[in-house]
N, C-alpha and C positions, 0 to 999 in steps of 0.2 A: 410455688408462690401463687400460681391464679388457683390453684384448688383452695390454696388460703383465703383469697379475696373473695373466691364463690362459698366460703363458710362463712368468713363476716357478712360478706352480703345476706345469704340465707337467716344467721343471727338475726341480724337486725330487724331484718322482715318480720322476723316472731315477734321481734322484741314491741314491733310498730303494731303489729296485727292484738297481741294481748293488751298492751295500752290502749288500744282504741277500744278494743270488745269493753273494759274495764271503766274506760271514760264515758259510755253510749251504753252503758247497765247491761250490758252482758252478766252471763251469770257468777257468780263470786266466784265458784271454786273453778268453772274453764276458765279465767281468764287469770287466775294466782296456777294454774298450770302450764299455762302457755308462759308467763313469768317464771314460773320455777322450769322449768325444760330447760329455756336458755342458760340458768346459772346454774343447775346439776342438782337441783333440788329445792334451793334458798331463792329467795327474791332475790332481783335484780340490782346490780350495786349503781352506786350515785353515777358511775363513771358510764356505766351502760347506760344507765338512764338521760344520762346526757347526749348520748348517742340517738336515742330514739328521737329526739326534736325538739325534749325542752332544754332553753339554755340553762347555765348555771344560775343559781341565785341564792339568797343569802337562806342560813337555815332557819325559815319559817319559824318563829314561837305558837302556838295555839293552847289558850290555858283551859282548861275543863275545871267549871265549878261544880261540885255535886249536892246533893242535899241529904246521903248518906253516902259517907265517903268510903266507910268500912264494911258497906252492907255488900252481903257476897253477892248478889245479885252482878253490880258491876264487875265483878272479874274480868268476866267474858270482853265488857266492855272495854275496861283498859286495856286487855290485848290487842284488843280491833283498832286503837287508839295507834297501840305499840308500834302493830305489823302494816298499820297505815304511814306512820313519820318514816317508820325505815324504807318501805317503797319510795317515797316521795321526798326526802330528804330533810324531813322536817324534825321540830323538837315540840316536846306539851308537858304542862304541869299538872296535877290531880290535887284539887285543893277543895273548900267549900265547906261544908257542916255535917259531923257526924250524926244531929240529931234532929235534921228536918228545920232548921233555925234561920228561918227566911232574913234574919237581919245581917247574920253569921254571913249569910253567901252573897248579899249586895255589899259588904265590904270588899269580898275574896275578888269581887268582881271589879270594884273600883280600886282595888288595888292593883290588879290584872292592866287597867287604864293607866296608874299611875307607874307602871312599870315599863309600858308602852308594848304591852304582848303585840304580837300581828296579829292573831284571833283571839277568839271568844267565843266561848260554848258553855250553856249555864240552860238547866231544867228548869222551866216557869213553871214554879209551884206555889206560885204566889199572884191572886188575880192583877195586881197593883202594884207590888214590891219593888219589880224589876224594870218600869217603864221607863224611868229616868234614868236610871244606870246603865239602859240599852243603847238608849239615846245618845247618853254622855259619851256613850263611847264609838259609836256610829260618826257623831260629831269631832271627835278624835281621829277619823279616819280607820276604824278599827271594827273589819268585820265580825258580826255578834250571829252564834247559830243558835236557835233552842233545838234541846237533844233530850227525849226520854219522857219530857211535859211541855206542853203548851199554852199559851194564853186562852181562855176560855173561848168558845163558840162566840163570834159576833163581837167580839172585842178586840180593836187592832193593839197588837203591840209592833213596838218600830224592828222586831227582830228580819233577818232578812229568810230563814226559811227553818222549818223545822222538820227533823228526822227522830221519826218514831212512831209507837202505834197510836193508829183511831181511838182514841181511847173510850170512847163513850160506846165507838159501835163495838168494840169488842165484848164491853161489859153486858151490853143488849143484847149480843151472841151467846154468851154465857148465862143470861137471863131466860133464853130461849129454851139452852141444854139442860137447865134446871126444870125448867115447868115440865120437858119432856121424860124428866127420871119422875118426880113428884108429884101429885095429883093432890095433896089438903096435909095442912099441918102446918106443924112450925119450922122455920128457916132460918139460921142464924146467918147476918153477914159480914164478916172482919172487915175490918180497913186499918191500915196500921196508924194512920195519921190523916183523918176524917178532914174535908176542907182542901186538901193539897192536891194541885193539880194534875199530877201525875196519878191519882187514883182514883179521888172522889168522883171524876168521871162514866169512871166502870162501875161506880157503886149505883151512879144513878142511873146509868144503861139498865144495871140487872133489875133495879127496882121496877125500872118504866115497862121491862118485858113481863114480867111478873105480873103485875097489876094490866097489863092490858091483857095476858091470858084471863081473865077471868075463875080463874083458879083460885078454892078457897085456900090459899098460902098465906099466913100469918108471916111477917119477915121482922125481924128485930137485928138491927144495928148495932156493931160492937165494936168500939176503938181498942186498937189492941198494943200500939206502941209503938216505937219507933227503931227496936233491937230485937230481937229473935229469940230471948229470953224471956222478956215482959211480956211479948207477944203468946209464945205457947201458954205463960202462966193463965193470963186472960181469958183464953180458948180453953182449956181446963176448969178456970171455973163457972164462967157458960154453961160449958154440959153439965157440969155436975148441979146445978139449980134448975137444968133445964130437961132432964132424960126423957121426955116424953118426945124431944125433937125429931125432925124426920131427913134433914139438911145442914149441913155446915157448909159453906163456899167461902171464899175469901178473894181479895181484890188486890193482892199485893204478895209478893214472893215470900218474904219471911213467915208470914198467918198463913200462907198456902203451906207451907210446910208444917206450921204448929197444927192446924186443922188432921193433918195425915196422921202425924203421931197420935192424937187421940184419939183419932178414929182406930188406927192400932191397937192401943191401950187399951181399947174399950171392946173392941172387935165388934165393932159399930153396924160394918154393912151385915153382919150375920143378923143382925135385930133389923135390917132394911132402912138402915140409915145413908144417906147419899153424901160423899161429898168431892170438891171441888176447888180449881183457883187458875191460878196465875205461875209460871215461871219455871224453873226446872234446874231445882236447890236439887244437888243430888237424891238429898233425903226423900225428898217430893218423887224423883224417877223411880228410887227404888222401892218407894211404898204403892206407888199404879202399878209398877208389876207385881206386887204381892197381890193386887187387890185391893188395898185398903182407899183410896180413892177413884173417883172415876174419869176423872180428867186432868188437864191442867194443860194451860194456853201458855204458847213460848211467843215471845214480843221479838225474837233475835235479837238480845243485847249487843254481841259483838260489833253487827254492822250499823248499833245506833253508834257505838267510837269510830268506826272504820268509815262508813258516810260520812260521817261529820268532818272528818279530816281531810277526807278529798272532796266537798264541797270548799270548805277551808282553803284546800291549796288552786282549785280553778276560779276562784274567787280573787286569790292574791297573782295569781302568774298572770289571772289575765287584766291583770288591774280594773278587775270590778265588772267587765266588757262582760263576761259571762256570768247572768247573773243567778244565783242557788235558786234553788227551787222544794217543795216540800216533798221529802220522802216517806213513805210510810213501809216501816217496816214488816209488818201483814203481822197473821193471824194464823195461827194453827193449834188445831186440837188434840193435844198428846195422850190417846189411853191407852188401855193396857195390850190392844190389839197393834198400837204403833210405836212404842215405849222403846220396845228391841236395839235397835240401831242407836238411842241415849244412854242404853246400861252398855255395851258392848265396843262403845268407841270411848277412845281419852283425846279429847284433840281442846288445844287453845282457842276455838269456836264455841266450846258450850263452857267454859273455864275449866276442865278438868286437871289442865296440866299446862305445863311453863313452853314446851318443848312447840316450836314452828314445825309443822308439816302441812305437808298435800294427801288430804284424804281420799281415796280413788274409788269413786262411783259403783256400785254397786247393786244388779238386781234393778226393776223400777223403780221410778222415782213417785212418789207420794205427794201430791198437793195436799 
């Protein structure tokens, strides 16, 4: 019997020790390790988790608006979503506009109010759309997170914090990477839905980098759509009016992908053509390892679901005392020299597969 009680004791200790690392931004996968040990692989259950120190409470709602509901990009996201409620004991809906429809998703959202969710989390892609229905619901008592887009630079909106990338400096980073493959010519740049905050940012990062190299770069802007069909169609026929080009980059996951395949199609880089994007559509990882593109920036979608949920729930437990803060989910450059470890792993972190695990460190770790 005390060898029993010095194992609960010991449990618990992890159990206290991984919460905390996890609460105070340790790192994601030590502290879902130190979580999964205690329970033999899986997260933690409500019952342990109630052991660790927070009391019981009712099962949280957090509703997530999107403004492509169907676009695979979020996969990842709603897992992060997923394997956040089940740690935390929470519940969420996935609702909003499949086709970028800023009217579409300040309904989802004020019906979200009229439902009385405990959260809200809705991507400002809209400079003005969403002010009032943040409000209304702020005023509801009902905390509101923006997740994946934000209110533009210098414009308050009433949201209380957002989780996701810099979006302007990454596009200016990517603006950078460009001027340093390219030296004169033409440069095509996608954006699937021109205007929308979640993008138009990076478009105008790459432009501002571009143009302040000094570099004779011709750049022309391409709306390319709001589906991953219309989108490749568009990028098709781009090149094909434009063969003389020396650049395709794109500012968005779906065009990041249609950009690869034609570069494919065409077997573009053997004529010295560059190109580039955003996100890490399968198709996108396995065509930087073929070659056919030379980059592509991962925003970590998972932990923009997976933060958002547990700012959500220290928001609601601690009745508002602690208050959210913005996270940014970084920046990193995937080529064909760092690709390896995206073709060779399947984990519900990059959306590959349905299946929870703990994937175990290996070799350095790469910034």
């Amino acid at each position: 019997m005390a060898q029993d009680r010095d194992d609960a004791k010991d449990s618990k200790s992890l159990i206290d020790t991984g919460r905390r690392g996890l609460m105070q931004g340790a790192g994601l996968g030590a502290a879902l390790s130190l979580l999964g040990a205690v329970s033999g692989g899986g997260f933690i259950s409500t019952a342990q988790a109630a052991e660790s120190g927070f009391p019981s409470h009712k099962k949280w709602k957090i509703v997530f608006v999107n403004h492509v509901t169907t676009n695979p990009f979020f996969v990842p996201t709603q897992y992060g979503i997923q394997d956040a409620c089940s740690l935390l004991n929470m519940d969420y809906q996935w609702t909003g506009s499949a086709t970028s429809d800023a009217g579409e998703m300040v309904r989802a959202v004020n019906a979200a109010i009229a439902a009385k969710a405990d959260a809200i989390a809705v991507p400002i892609v809209d400079p003005t759309a969403f002010d009032k229905p943040i409000q209304a619901a702020l005023d509801a008592g009902i905390p509101v997170f923006a997740y994946n887009a934000d209110a533009p630079r210098g414009k308050k909106n009433p949201r209380l914090a957002y989780i996701g990338q810099d979006l302007y400096l990454s596009g200016y980073q990517m603006g950078e990477r460009i001027v340093s493959l390219i030296d004169s010519g033409l440069v095509g740049l996608f954006i699937a839905t021109p205007g929308q905050l979640n993008i138009q940012p990076r478009l105008d990062g790459a432009s501002d980098a571009i143009k302040k190299s000094g570099k004779k770069i011709e750049i022309q802007t391409v709306a390319t759509g709001a589906t991953v069909n219309e989108e490749l169609s568009k990028i098709k026929s781009f090149y094909l009016g434009h063969q003389d080009l020396k650049g395709m980059f794109a500012v968005d996951a779906g065009s990041t992908q249609g950009v690869a395949q034609v570069m494919k199609e065409n077997n573009l880089p053997s004529k010295g053509v560059h190109g580039g994007g955003f996100d890490l559509l399968p198709t996108t990882v396995q065509l930087i390892h073929e070659g056919y593109l030379d980059f592509t920036i991962d925003q970590q979608p998972y932990v923009q679901g997976f933060y958002t949920v547990m700012q959500a729930f220290v928001t609601l437990a601690s009745g508002g005392l602690v208050g959210p803060a913005d996270t940014n989910t970084g920046l990193k450059f995937v080529t064909k020299e760092t690709v390896e470890p995206y073709l060779n792993t399947s984990t519900r972190f990059e959306g590959k597969t349905t299946k929870p695990q703990i994937v175990p460190m290996s070799g350095a770790i790469k910034s």
